[in-house]
GUSENU-520564 format. One record per residue (C-alpha): residue number from 1; residue in three letters; x, y, z. Coordinates in steps of 0.001 Angstrom, whole numbers, plus 500000, padded with zeros to 6 digits. Layout:
<sites>
+-----+--------+--------+--------+--------+
| num | residu |      X |      Y |      Z |
+-----+--------+--------+--------+--------+
| NUM |    Ala |      X |      Y |      Z |
...
+-----+--------+--------+--------+--------+
</sites>
This chain:
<sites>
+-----+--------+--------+--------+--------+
| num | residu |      X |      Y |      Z |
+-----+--------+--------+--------+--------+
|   1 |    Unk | 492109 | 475528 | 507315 |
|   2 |    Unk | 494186 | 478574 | 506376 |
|   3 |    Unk | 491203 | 480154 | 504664 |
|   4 |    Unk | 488793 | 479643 | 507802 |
|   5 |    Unk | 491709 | 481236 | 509721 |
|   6 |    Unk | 491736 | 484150 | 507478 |
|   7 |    Unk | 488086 | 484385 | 507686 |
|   8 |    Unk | 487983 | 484192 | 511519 |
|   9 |    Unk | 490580 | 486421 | 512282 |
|  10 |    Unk | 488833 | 489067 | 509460 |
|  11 |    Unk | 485597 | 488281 | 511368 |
|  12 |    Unk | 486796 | 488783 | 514854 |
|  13 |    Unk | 488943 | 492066 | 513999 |
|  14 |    Unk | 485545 | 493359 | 512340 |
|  15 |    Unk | 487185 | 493267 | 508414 |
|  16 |    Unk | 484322 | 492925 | 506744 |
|  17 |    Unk | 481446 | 494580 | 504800 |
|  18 |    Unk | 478953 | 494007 | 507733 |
|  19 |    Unk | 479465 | 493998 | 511736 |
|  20 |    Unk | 478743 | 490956 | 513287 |
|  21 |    Unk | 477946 | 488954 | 516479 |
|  22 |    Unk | 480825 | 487369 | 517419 |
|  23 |    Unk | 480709 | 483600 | 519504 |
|  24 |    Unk | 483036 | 483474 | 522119 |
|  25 |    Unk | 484231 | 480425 | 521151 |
|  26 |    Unk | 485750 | 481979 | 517934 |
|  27 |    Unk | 489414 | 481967 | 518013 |
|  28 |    Unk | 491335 | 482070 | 514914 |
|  29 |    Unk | 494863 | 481499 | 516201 |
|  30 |    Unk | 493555 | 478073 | 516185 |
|  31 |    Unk | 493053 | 477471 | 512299 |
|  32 |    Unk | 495993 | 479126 | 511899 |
|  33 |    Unk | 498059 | 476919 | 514063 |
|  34 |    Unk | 496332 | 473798 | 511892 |
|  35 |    Unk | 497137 | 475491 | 508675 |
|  36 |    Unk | 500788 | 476000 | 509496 |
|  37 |    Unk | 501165 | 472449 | 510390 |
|  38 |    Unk | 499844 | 471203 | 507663 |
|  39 |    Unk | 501918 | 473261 | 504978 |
|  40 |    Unk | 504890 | 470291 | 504447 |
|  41 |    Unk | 508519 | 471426 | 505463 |
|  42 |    Unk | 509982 | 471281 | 501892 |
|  43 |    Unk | 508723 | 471402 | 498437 |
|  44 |    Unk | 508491 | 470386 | 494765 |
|  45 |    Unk | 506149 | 468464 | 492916 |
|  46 |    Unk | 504389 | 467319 | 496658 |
|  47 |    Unk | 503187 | 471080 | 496779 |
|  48 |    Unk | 500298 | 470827 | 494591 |
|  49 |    Unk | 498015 | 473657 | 494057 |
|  50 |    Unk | 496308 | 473329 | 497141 |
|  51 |    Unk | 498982 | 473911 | 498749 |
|  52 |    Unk | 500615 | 476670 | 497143 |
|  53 |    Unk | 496582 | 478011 | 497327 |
|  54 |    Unk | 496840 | 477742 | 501314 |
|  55 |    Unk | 500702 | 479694 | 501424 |
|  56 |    Unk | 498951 | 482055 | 499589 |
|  57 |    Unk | 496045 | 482316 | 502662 |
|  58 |    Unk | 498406 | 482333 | 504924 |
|  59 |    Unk | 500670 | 485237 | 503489 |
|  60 |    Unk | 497460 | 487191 | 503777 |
|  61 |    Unk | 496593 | 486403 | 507451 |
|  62 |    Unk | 500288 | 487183 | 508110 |
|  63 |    Unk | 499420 | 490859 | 506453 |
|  64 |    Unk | 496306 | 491152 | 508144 |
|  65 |    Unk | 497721 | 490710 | 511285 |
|  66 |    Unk | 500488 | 493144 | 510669 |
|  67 |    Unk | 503178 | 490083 | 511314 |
|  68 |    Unk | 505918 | 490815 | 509111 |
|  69 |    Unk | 507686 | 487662 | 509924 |
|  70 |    Unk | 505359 | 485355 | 509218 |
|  71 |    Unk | 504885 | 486811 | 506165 |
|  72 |    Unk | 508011 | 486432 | 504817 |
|  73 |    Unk | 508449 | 483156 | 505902 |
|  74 |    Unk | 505764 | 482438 | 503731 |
|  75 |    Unk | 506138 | 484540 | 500920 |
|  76 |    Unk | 509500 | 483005 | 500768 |
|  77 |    Unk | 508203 | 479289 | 500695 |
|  78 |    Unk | 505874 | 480631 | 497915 |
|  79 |    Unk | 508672 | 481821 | 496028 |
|  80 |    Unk | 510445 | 478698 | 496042 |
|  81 |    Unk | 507220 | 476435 | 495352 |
|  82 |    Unk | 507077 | 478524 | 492168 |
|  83 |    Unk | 510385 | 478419 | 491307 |
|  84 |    Unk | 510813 | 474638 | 491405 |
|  85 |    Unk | 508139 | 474038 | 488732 |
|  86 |    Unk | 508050 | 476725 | 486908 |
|  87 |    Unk | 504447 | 478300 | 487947 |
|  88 |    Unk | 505566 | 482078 | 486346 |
|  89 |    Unk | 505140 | 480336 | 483215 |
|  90 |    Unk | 501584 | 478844 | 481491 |
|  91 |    Unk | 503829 | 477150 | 479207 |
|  92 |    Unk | 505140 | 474803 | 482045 |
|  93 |    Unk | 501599 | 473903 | 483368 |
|  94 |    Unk | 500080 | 470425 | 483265 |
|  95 |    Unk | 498580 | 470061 | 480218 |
|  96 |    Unk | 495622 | 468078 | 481638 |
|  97 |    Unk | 494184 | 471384 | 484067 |
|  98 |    Unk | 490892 | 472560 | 483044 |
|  99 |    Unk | 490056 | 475830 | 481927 |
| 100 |    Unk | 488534 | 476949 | 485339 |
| 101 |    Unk | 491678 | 475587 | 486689 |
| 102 |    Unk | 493983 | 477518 | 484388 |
| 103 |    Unk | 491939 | 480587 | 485796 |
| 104 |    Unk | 492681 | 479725 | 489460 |
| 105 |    Unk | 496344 | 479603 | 488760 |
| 106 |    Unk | 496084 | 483391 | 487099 |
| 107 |    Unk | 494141 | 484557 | 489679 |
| 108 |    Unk | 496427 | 483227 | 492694 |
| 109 |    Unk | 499770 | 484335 | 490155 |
| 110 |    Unk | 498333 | 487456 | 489969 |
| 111 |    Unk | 496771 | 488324 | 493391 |
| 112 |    Unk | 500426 | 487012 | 495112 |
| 113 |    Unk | 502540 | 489633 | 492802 |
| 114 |    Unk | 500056 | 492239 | 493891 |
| 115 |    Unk | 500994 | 491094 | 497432 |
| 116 |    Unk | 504457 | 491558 | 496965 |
| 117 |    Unk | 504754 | 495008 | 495110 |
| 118 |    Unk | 502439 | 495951 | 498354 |
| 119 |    Unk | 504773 | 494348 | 500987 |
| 120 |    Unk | 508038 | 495652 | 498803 |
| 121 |    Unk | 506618 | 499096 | 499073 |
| 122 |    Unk | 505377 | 499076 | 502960 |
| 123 |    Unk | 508276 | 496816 | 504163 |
| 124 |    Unk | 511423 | 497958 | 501825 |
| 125 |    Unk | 512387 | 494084 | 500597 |
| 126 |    Unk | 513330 | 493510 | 496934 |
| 127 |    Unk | 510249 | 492210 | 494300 |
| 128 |    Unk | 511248 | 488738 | 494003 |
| 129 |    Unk | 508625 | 487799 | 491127 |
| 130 |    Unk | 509113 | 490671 | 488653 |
| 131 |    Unk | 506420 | 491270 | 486400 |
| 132 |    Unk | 508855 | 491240 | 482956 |
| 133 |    Unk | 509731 | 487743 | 483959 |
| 134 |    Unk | 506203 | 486498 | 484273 |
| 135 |    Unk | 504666 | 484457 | 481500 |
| 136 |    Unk | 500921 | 484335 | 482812 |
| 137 |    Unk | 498464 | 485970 | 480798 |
| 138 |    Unk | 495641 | 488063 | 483259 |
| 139 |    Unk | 492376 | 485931 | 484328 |
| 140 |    Unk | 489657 | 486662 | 482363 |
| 141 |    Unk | 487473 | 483865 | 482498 |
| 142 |    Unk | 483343 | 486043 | 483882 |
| 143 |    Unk | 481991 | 484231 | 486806 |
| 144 |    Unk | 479799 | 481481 | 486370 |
| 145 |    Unk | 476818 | 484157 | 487091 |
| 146 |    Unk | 477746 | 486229 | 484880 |
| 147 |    Unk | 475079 | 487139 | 482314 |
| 148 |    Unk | 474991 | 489668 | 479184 |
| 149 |    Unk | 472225 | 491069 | 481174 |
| 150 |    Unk | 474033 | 492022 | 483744 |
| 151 |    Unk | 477356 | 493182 | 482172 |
| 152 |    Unk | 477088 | 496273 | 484312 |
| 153 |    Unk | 478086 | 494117 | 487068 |
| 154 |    Unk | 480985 | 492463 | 485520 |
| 155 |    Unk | 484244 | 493199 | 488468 |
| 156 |    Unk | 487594 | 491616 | 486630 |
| 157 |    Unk | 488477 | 493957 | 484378 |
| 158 |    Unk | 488737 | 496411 | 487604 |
| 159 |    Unk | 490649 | 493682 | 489333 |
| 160 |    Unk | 493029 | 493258 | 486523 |
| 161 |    Unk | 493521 | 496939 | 486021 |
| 162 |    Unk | 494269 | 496943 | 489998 |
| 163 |    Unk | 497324 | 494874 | 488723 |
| 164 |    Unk | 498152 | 496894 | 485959 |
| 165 |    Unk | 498596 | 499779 | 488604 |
| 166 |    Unk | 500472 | 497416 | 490786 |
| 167 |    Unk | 502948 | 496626 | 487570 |
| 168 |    Unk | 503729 | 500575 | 487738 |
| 169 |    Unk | 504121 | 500766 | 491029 |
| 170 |    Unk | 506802 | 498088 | 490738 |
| 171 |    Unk | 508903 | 500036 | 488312 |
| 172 |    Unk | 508270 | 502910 | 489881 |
| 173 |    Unk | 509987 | 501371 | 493057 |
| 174 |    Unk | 513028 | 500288 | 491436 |
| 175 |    Unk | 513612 | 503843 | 489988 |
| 176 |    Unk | 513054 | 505902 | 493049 |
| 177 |    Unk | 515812 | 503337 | 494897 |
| 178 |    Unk | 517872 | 503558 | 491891 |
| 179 |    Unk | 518422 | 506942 | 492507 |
| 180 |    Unk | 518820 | 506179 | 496580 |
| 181 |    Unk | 521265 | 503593 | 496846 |
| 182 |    Unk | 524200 | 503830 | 499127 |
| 183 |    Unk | 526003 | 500640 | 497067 |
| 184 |    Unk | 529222 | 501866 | 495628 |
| 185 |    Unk | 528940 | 501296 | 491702 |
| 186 |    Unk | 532492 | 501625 | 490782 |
| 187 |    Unk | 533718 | 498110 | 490486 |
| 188 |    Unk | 531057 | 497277 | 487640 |
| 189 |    Unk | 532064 | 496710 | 484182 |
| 190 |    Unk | 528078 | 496852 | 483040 |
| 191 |    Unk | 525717 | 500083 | 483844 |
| 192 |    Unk | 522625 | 499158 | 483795 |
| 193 |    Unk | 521148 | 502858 | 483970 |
| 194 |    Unk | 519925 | 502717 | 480731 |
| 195 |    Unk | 517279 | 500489 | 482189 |
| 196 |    Unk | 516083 | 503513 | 483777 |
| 197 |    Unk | 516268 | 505471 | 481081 |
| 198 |    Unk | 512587 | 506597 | 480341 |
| 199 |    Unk | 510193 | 509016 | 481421 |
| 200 |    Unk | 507886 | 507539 | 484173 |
| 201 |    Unk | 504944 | 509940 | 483529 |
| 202 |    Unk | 505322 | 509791 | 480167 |
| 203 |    Unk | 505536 | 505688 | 480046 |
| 204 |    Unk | 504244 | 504501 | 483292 |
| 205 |    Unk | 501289 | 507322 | 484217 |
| 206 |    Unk | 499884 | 508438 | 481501 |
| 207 |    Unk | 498820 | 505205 | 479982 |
| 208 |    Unk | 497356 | 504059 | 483293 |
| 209 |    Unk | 495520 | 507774 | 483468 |
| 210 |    Unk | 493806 | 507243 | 479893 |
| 211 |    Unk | 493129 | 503389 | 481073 |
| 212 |    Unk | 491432 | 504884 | 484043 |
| 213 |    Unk | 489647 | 507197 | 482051 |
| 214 |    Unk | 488078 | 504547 | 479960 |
| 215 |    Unk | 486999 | 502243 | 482787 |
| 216 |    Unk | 483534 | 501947 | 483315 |
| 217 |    Unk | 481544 | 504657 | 485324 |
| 218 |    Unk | 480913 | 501184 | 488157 |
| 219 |    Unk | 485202 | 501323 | 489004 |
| 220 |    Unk | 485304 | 505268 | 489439 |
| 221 |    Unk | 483373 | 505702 | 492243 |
| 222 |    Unk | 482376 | 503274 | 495151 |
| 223 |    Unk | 478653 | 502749 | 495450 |
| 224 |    Unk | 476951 | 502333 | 498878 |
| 225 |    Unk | 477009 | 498750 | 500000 |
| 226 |    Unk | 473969 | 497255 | 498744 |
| 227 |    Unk | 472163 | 493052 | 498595 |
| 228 |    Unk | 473440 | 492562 | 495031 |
| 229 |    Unk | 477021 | 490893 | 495437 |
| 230 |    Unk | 477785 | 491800 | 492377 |
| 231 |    Unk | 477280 | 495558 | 492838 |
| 232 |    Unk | 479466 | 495090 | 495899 |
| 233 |    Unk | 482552 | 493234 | 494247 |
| 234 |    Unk | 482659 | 496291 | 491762 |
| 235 |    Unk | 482311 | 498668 | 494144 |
| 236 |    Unk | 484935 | 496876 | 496283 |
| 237 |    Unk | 487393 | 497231 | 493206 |
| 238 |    Unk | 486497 | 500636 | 492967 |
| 239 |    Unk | 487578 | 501748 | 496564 |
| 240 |    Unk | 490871 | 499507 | 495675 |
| 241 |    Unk | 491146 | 501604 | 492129 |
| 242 |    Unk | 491137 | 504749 | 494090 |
| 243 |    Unk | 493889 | 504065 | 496819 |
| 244 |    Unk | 496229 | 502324 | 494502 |
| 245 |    Unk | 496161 | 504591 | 492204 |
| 246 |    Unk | 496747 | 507967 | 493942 |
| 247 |    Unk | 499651 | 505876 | 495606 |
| 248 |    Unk | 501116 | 505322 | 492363 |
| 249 |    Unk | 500696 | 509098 | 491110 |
| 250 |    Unk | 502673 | 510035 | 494355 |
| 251 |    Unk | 505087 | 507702 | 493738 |
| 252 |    Unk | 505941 | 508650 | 490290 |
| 253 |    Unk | 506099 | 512355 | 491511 |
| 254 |    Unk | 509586 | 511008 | 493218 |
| 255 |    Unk | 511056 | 510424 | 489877 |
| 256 |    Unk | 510618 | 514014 | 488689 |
| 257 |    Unk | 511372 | 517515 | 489668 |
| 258 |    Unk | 507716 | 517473 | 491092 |
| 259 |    Unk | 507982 | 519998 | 493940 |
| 260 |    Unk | 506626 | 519247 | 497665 |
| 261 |    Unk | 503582 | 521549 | 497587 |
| 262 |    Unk | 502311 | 519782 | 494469 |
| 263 |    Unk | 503335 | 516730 | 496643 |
| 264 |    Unk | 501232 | 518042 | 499525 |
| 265 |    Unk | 498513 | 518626 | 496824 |
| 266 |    Unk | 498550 | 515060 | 495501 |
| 267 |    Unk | 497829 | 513661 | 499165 |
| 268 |    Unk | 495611 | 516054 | 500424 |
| 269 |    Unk | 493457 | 515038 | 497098 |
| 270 |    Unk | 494066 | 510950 | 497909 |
| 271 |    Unk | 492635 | 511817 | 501798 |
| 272 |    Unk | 489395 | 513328 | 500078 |
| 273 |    Unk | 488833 | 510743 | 497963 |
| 274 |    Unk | 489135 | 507833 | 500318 |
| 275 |    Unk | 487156 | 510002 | 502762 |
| 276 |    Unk | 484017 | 509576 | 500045 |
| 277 |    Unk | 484493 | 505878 | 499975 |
| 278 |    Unk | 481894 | 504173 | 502110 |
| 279 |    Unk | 483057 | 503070 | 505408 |
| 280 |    Unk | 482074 | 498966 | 505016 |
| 281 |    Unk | 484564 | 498803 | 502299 |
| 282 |    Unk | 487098 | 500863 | 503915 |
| 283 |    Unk | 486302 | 498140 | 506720 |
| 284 |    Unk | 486716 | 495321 | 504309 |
| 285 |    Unk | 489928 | 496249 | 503058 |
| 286 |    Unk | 491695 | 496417 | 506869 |
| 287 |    Unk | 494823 | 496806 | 507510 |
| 288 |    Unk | 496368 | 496696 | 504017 |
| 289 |    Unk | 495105 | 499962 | 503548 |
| 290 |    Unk | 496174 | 501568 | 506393 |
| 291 |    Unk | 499562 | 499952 | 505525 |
| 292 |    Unk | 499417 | 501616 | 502182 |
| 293 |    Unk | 498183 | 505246 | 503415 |
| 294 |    Unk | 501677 | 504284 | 505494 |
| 295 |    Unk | 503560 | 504042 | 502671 |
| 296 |    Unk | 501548 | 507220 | 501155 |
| 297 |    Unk | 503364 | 508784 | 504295 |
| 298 |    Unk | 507111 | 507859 | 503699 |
| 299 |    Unk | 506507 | 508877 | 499879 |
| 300 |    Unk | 505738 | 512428 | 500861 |
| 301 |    Unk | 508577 | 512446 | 503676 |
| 302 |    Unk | 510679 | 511487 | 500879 |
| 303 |    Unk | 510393 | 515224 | 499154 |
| 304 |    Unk | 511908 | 516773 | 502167 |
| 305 |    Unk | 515756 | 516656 | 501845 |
| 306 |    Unk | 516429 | 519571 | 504331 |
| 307 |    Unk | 514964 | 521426 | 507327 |
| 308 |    Unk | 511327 | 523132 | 506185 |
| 309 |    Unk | 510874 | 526999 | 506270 |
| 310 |    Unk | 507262 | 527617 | 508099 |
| 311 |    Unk | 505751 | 528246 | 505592 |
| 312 |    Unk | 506529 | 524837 | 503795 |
| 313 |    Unk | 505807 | 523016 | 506627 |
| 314 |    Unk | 502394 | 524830 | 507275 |
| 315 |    Unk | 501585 | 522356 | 503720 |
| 316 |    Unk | 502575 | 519491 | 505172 |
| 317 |    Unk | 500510 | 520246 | 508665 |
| 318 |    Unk | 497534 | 520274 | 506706 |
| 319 |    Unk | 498218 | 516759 | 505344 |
| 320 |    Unk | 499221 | 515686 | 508488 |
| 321 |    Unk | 496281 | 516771 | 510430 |
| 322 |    Unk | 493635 | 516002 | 507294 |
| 323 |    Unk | 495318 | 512310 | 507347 |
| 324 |    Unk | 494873 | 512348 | 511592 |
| 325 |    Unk | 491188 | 513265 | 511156 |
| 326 |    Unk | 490514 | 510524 | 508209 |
| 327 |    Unk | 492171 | 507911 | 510422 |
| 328 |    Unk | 490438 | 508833 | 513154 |
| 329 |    Unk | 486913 | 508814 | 511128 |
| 330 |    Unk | 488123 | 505586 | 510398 |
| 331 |    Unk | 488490 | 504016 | 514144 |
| 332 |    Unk | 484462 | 502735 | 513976 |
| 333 |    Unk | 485948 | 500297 | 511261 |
| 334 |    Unk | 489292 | 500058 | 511608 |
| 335 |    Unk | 490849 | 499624 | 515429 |
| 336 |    Unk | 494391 | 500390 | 514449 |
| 337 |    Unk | 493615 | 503796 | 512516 |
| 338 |    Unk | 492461 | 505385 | 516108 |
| 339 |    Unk | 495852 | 504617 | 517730 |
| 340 |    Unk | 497728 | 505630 | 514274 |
| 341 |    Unk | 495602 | 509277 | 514459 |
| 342 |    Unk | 496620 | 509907 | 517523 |
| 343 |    Unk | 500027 | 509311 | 517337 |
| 344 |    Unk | 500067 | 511871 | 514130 |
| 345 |    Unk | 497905 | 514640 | 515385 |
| 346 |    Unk | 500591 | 514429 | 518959 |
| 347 |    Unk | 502929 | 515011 | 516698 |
| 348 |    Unk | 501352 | 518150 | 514907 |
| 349 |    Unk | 501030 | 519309 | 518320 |
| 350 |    Unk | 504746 | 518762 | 519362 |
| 351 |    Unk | 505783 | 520879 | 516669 |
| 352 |    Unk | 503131 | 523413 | 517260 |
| 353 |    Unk | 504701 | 523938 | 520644 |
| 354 |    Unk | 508214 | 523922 | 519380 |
| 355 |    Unk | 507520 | 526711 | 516323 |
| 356 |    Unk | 505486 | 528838 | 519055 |
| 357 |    Unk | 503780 | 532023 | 517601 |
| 358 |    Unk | 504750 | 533905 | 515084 |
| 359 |    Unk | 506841 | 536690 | 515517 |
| 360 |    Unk | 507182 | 539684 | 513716 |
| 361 |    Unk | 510394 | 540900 | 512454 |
| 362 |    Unk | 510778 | 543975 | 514285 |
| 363 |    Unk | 510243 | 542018 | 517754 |
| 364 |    Unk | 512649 | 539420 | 516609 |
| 365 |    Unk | 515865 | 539052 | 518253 |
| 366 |    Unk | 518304 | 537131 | 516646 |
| 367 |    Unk | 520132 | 535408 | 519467 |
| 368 |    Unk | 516177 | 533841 | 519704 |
| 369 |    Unk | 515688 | 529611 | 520300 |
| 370 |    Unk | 513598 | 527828 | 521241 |
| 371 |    Unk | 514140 | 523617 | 521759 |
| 372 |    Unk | 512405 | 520459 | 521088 |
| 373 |    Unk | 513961 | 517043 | 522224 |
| 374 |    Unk | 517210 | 518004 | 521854 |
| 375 |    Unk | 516653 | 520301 | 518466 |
| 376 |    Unk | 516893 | 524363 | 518144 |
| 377 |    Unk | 515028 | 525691 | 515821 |
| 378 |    Unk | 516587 | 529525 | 515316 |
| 379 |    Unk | 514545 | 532241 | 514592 |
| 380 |    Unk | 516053 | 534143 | 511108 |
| 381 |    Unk | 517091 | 537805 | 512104 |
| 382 |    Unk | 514579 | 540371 | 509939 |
| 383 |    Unk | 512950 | 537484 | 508673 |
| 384 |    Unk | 509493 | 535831 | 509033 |
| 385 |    Unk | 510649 | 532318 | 508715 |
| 386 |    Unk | 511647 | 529997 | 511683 |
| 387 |    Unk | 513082 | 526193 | 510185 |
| 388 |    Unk | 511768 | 523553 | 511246 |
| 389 |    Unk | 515078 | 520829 | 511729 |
| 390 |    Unk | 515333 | 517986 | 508995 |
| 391 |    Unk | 515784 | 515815 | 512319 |
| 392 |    Unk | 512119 | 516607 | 513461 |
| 393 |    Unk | 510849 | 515799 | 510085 |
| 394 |    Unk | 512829 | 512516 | 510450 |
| 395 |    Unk | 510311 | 511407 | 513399 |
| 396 |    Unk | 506977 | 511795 | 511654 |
| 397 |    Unk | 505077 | 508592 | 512900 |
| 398 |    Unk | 503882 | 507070 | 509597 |
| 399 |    Unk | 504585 | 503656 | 510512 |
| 400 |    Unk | 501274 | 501875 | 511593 |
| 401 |    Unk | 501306 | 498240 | 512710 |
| 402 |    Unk | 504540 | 497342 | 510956 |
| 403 |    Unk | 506305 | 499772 | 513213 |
| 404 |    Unk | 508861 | 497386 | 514377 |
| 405 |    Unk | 509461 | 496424 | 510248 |
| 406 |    Unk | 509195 | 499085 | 508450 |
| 407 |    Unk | 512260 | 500113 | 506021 |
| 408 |    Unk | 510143 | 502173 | 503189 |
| 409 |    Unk | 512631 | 504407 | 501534 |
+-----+--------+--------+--------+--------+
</sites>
């Protein structure tokens, strides 16, 4: 039930490769409800597979819909299902399961860590499944179409190098906040800073940038949608490839002296690339990537530590309004990215209005202010800056359908 709910509600919100006629009759709050009730209240050995299988579903549905609650009501009863038997480790698997059933358990280890790096990054929680502490080998087992004549079409080894840009991304998280906690670290007997002593580009992206480069020609660019399902699945990991891993490159730009125009550079060339992605994949994906071009957002907001000279923010304008236009080439596919658009390019305009013209130095007075919601921005004497206020830059609206949730960085 909780995967015909994820299928209706992807159906009815227009999440998939293909538009379709929708019956009126199709509600899926109504699988959903079904599928809650039937997960069991506690857990242990009476969660079998299937069950842990249908927290999964549901964990998804709860991202889909953007309900942050739900979600971590069930990521947390996932967490504990896997805890209580040991599912992080292969070793502590029934011995009986068949090969294709060791598979499923990779796949839905695998796919449910890449869920909660995602949510960790969008939402702010902790990783509670760290990828050190996980004893499951990657799925590798081709489908059950697969051919040697048609090895071209082969999608896993995209999917599991998806993860391997997800296991960054998770390190990378707990060394920006590393550097950003407020908790007082005087009491401790033990440092642990030496875990955190390593080069991220060095150790984290430049192995995933040669992996990348060795990847077939089928996960570097995403083909046009096409009848082969095959063609499609690579192509989907392709578009996936591309999002993840400019997200990761920003991120490890936060643990260097990487400067915010370079910053500026790095998302301006992420916007361009998902731009060339066709649209019914863009579709397919749904909200999680608008969640993650979210989290692309707070990254970059991240660089600024004080009020912006004009000229600085003039970069960040650009991204702003290149990001407003993809999102808003996005609304035939995606409902939320109109709304989300519009929201940022008001925003450009706001501060358009509160800069005003430029002025030329010898016009300038410098008793000169002008105000926006409660900030002054004061015009330099004999210079050709005006600041925009840290306190403005605080308010840029990158928070899209998690608004009321959202803690990233």
């Amino acid at each position: 039930m909780s995967m015909c709910a994820l299928s209706a509600y992807r159906i009815t919100s227009g999440a998939t490769f293909s538009t379709r006629n929708i019956d009126e009759d199709l509600h899926p709050n109504i699988y959903l409800d079904e599928a809650l009730a039937a997960i069991p209240g506690n857990f242990g050995e009476s969660l079998d597979f299937e069950y842990l299988q249908a927290v999964g579903i549901i964990c998804l549905n709860a991202r889909e819909r953007g309900n942050a609650p739900l979600l971590q009501q069930f990521l947390g009863l996932y967490h504990g299902a896997v805890a209580e038997p040991g599912f992080y480790d292969e070793r502590r698997w029934p011995s009986s399961i068949s090969v294709i059933e060791r598979e499923e358990r990779r796949r839905l280890y695998w796919h449910m860590y890449r869920l909660e790096v995602h949510t960790s990054l969008v939402l702010g929680h902790a990783v509670r499944c760290p990828e050190l502490q996980s004893a499951i080998s990657y799925p590798m087992l081709p489908d059950q179409d697969f051919t040697e004549s048609a090895a071209d079409s082969e999608w896993l080894s995209g999917w599991n190098f998806i993860t391997d840009i997800y296991r960054g991304i998770e390190h990378l998280i707990s060394y920006f906040k590393s550097g950003r906690t407020l908790a007082s670290q005087e009491n401790r007997s033990l440092s642990t800073a030496f875990l955190l002593d390593y080069d991220p580009q060095e150790k984290i992206l430049m192995p995933l940038a040669v992996a990348l480069s060795n990847l077939p020609s089928r996960f570097k660019r995403a083909r046009g949608i096409s009848r082969d399902v095959r063609q499609n699945r690579c192509g989907f990991q392709a578009a996936n490839i591309i999002c993840t891993y400019q997200l990761m490159r920003m991120l490890s730009f936060t643990a260097n002296d990487m400067t915010f125009h370079k910053a500026c550079e790095t998302a301006l060339e992420l916007i361009e690339e998902i731009s060339a992605i066709p649209l019914e994949y863009l579709r397919a994906m749904g909200l999680a990537m608008l969640q993650e071009l979210a989290g692309f957002g707070h990254i970059l907001s991240s660089f600024i530590k004080k009020e912006l000279p004009r000229s600085d923010y003039q970069h960040l304008r650009t991204v702003m309004l290149c990001m407003s236009e993809l999102l808003e080439n996005l609304a035939s596919c995606l409902s939320a990215a109109a709304e989300a658009g519009r929201r940022l390019r008001a925003y450009v305009e706001e501060i358009d209005r509160f800069l005003g013209p430029t002025v030329c130095p010898e016009s300038r007075e410098t008793n000169d202010v002008q105000e926006f919601d409660g900030a002054v921005a004061r015009a330099q004497p004999y210079l050709e800056e005006t600041f925009v206020p840290f306190e403005l830059l605080q308010r840029i609206p990158w928070d899209w359908d998690w608004a009321e949730h959202a803690q990233v960085f």
